[in-house]
Every structure is written in C-alpha cells, then in structure tokens.
N, C-alpha and C positions, 0 to 999 in steps of 0.2 A: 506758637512760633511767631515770629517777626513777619508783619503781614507786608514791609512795604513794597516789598517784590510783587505784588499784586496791584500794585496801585499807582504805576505808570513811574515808578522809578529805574532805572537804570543800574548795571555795574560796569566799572574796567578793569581790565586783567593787563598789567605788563610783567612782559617774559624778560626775566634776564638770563640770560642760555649758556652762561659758564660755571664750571665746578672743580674745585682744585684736583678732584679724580673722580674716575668713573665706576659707579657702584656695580657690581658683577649681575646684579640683578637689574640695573634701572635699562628702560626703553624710550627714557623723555628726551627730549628734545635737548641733550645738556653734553656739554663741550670743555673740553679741558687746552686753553690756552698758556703759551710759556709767558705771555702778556698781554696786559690788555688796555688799551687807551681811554681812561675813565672819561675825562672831557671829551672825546669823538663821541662815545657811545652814549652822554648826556644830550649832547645835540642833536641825536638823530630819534633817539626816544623822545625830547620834546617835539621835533618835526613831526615824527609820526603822531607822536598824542594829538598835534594841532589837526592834522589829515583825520584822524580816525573821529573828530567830535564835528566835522564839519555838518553839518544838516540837525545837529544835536543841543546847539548851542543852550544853555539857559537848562536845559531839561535835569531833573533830580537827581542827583548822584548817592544813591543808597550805600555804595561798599567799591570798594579799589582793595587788588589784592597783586599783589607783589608776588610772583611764582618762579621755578627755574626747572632745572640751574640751582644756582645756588644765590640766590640773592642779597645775603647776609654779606658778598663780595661786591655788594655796590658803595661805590661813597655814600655815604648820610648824605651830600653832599645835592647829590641824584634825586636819591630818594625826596627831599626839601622843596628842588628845581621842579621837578613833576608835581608834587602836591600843588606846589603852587600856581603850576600854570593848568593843572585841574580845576582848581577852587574860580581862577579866573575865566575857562570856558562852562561850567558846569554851576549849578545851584547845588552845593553840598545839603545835605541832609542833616537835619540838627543832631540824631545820634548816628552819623557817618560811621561804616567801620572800614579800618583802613588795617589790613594786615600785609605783615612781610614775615614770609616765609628764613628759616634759619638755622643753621648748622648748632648743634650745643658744644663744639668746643672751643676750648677757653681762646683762643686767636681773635675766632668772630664771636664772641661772647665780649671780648671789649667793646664793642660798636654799641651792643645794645641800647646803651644810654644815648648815645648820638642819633641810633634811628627814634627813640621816645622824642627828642627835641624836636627830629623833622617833623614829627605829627603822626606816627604809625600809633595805633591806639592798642593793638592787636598783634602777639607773634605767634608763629606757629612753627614746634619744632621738631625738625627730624629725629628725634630720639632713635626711635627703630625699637629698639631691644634698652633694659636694664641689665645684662649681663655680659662683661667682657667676653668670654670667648663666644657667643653671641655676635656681637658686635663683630670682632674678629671674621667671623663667617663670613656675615654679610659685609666685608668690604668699607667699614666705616671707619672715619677718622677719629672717632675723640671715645673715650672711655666710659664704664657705666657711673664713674666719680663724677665726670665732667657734665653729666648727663641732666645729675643731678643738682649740680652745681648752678648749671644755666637755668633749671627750672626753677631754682631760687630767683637769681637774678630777674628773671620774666616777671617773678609775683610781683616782686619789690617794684619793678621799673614801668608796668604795662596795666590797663586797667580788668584786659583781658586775656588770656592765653593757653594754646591749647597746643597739644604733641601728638605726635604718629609715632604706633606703634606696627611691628607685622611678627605675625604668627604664622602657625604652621610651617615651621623651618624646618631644612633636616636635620633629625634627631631630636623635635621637641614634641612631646607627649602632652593630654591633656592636664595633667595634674601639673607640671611645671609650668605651662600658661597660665591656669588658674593663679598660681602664687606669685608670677611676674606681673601678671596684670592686678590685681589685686595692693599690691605696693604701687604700680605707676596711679591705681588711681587713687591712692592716700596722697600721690603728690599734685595731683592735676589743678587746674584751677575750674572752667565752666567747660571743659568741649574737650572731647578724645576722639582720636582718627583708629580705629585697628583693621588690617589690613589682611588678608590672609596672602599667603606670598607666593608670587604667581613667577611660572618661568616663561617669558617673553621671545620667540623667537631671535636671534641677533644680539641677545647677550651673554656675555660668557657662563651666567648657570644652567642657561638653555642648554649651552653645549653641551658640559659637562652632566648635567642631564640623559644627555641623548646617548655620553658616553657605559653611563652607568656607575659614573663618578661620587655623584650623590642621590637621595632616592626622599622629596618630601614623603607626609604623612599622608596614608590612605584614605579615599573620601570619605570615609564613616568617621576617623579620626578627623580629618580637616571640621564635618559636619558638627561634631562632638563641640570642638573648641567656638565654632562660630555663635552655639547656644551660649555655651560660658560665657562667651563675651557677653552678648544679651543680658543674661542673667546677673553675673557679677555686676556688668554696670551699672543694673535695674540698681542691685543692692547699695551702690555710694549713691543713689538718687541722680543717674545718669541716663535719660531715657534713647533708646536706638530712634533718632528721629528719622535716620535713613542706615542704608543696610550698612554701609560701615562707618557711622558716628555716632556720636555718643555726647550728650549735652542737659547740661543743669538745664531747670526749664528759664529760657531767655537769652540761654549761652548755644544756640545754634549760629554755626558759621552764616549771616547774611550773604557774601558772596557766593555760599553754594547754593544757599534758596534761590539768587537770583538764575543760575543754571537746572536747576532740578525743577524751578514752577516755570522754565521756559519763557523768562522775562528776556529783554533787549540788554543786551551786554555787547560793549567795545573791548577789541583785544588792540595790544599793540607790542611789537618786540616781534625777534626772530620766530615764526610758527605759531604766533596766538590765532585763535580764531578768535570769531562775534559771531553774532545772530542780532538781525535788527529787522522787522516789521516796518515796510517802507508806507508810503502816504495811500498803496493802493492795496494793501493788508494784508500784501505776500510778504511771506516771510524771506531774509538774507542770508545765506551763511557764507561767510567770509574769514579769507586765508591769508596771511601773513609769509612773506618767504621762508623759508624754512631754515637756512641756510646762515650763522651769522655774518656770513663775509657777506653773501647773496643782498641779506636785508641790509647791511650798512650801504654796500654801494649803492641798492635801490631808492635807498631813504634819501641819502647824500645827491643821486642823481635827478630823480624823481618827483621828490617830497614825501612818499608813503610807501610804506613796507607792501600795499597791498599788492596778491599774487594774484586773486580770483576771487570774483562774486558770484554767489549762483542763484537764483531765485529758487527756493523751494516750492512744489505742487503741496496741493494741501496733503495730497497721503502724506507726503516726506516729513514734512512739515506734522502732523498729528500724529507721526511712528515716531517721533525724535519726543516729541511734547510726553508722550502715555511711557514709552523708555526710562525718560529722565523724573516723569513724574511718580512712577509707582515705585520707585527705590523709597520714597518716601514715606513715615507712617502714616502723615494724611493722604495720599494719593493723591487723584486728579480731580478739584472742583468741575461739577459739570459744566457750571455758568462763565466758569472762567475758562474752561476748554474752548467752547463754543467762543466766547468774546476772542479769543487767540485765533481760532482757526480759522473761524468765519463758517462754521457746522458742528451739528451735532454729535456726539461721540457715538451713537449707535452706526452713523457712518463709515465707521472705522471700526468696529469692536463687534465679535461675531455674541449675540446677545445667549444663544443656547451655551456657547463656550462660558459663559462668563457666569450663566447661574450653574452650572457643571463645575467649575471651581467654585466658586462659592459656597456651592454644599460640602465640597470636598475639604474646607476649611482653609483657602489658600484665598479667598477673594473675598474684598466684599464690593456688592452692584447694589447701591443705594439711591435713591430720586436725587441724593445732593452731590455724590463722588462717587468715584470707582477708587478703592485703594487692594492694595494687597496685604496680608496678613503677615505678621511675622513667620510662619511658615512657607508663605506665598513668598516673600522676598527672598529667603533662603533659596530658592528655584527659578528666580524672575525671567532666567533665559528662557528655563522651559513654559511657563505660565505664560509669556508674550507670545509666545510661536504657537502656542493654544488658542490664545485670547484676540489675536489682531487677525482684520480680513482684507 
C-alpha cells in the first residue's frame, strides 16, 4: 500500500453539504436546498481553506478528497479556485491524489470533463446498486443504464476511479449479491467501496424499520454476503485492504490511509473534522459547524468554520488510532503507534486478550504490528472491546 501517509504528509477533506434529495437511508451531513449561491459558497470554502492550513504552511499534501453532499453540484469552477489556492499554501505531492466524490447520472455526468480540467485525478461514484428496482428502493436518482454509462465516462476521462456499492438490502439474498457484484467488478477500474446497509437512527428506513415496513437480511445472511464480497473480489484480483474496500494493488484510496494510519488531516466545509498533532504531540480533534447556514455566516463573520478544538489524552488519542487502524489488513505498526502517541501500545492493549484472539484466529500480536484477521475485522466491535484496556 501507498506508504506516504506514514511519512509526515498530510490530507484535506472539503465538505460540500448539498444533494438534490435525500437518500431514505443516508445520516450524512447532506442538505437539500431550492438554491444555492455558487460564488458565496466559493469564498467562504477559500476562507476556510486559508484558516484551516494556518500553522501548516509548506507541509506535503498527499491527497484532497472532495466529500458531501453531493459534490458533483459544485462549479468546476470551485473545485479549480481550491486546488489552486491549495497548491499555493501546501507543497502538493508529486503523485497527489485529488478525488471528488459523484452522482452517476447523466445531469452531473456532464461536468465530468470540466472537474478532469480542474485537476481532480480521481472520482468516486455513488453507484449503490446495478439494478433498477434496486436503485428504486434505496431512493436514487439515475438508473442502472446511467450507471453504467458514467463508469465509462470516468475510465475514458480520469486516470483513476472507483464506485460504492451497498448490500444486504431488503429482499437481497446471497446468490443475487454474488452476480451483482461480480458484474460491477467486470466494470471497475483499481478500487471498489461495498457497504452492507445499515439503518441509521433519524432516517426514514430506520423508521420504517421500527414499523415493520421493511425487514433486511439476518446476520448469518448479512455475514454470508460480507465473505462473498472478500472472496469475489479476491477473485478479479481486488484485495480487502480494509473491511469494506477493495483495491487492485496501488489502487488503494490515499485519502483513506491518511484517516485509517491516523495521519494529520485538515477538514474544511459545513461538519468536516481534522485531527492535527500540535508542536507538543498532543493530538487535535477539530470540528467544523455543522450547520450550512451556521458555517457560511461563521466563515463570512469570523474567517473559519471552526466550532471546537479539543486536545486529545493519549487513551483517546491511541483508542481512535488502533479503531481506525485494525479496519486495515496491515494493522497498526508498532514503531509508528509509539512515534503517534508518544507510548507503547501494550499501554493501551490488554496483552492476555490479545494472544487469546490470536489463537482464536481473529488477531495477530507480532514484535512488528498488531493487525486483525479477516475473520477478526468481520467482528472488530467485538475484538476492540476484548482487546483495549
């Protein structure tokens, strides 16, 4: 995998927090406006971008990932203005990956070309599903044509690009997973997202859930499809680098390594966070308003979206780091745990729990890393709540 998230580079994450509708399953941060002022919202995302790289100047910029929301509704325009007053506080990375997240139908599928000019080298698209009444279910806007259609356009226009899929829907079965995913990854290019699909408190499949409306697949079934994924993607030469991605070797998302190895990342936009490592090697976790009215007036009034810093204690600080790091198939280097934390990881790791899973075949406790097994990540809530003290 791509080491430079180990090696004092940096990410930024900008939120764009609007979506032409809202998906019956989504919990994100994402807003459906009857309008929206592209030039206001250009100036206060460059504001914040200047506010959020202040103490950072010069330092390497690994990967910028464009999130939402629905992004594919920003001007190119936007997207161009940011790169480039990134490239001018930031030392880009000679193979920088710049991804923007994006809708596959044909509307924001024209843009595509216009965000390749601004410099996105990377899209990532919400496919979801290859079958219309699928699609239908979950609340999406473009078709399984359209679907396909944009994943053309991405090969043709991008040098790399990757789609999210989610399983475990109501009414899908393992054998019809198998042969839906099995086609998305005849179409893929280096990197697939699969998802199993969760009901969220506060959105309407939750409700209808709780009604007795609709009823996913039972955990031996949900468990069943999560191997197939594994396995199928083993089979197109796509290895599970973390519990739900999937990547030709080289074709791992960089933005996510820089969150999963627990590197320094800038967020900017309505609700991004960061995590930044200040001069005395506590760690930062910082919040964005939440709110887009909240964050425009903040940015407009202020200069920066920011809502809250918090310093993290090393516990906090080493449960977020071994969380984010064992989703991973390498896990957590021990050398570089210690250099993050400033201690040891048997400080934090109860050492009987840990050779107790590892016989068990869900761990492994090596002189070099602690990682979890594919078995082990299938269970990672419960393996943490074993393993940390």
């Amino acid at each position: 995998m791509p080491a430079s998230a180990e090696a004092g580079g940096i990410g930024l994450y900008v939120h764009w927090p609007f979506c032409r509708s809202k998906c019956p399953y989504c919990d994100f941060n994402s807003h459906v406006r009857d309008a929206i002022d592209q030039r206001r919202w250009r100036a206060a995302l460059l504001k914040d971008l200047d506010a959020a790289a202040r103490g950072h100047e010069g330092r390497r910029l690994d990967s910028i990932f464009f999130g939402g929301g629905t992004p594919s509704l920003m001007d190119a325009e936007t997207v161009a203005a940011l790169l480039a007053r990134a490239r001018a506080l930031f030392a880009f990375a000679p193979d920088i990956e710049i991804t923007l997240e994006a809708n596959p139908n044909s509307a924001e599928a024209a843009a595509f070309e216009a965000y390749a000019r601004a410099g996105v080298n990377r899209l990532s698209l919400g496919v979801q599903a290859l079958d219309d009444a699928a699609l239908v279910q979950l609340g999406r806007a473009h078709g399984a044509s359209e679907a396909r259609a944009a994943l053309g356009l991405a090969r043709s226009l991008f040098p790399r690009f990757s789609f999210d899929l989610i399983y475990a829907r109501p009414g899908q079965d393992p054998a019809a997973w198998r042969t839906e995913l099995s086609e998305a990854l005849a179409l893929a290019g280096d990197h697939l997202s699969a998802y199993a699909l969760t009901f969220e408190p506060g959105t309407p499949f939750h409700a209808r859930l709780k009604r007795g409306e609709i009823r996913p697949p039972d955990e031996d079934t949900q468990a069943a499809m999560f191997e197939a994924t594994r396995e199928i993607a083993a089979a197109h030469g796509f290895a599970a680098y973390e519990v739900s991605n999937h990547a030709r070797r080289g074709g791992e998302s960089r933005h996510n390594l820089v969150y999963w190895r627990y590197a320094d990342y800038l967020g900017i936009g309505p609700g991004a966070h960061g995590r930044e490592r200040g001069r005395d090697g506590a760690i930062a976790a910082i919040r964005r308003a939440r709110s887009p009215e909240a964050w425009l007036d903040q940015v407009e009034g202020a200069g920066s979206g920011e809502e809250a810093r918090e310093a993290l204690d090393r516990r906090e600080a080493a449960t977020e780091m071994l969380m984010m790091g064992l989703r991973l198939s390498e896990g957590v280097a021990r050398d570089r745990f210690a250099a993050r934390i400033g201690a040891p990881l048997e400080d934090f790791v109860d050492p009987d729990a840990a050779r107790d899973l590892s016989g068990r075949g869900l761990l492994t406790y090596q002189d070099d890393r602690i990682a979890a097994t594919a078995a082990g990540r299938a269970v990672l809530d419960r393996l943490l709540a074993k393993l940390l003290v």
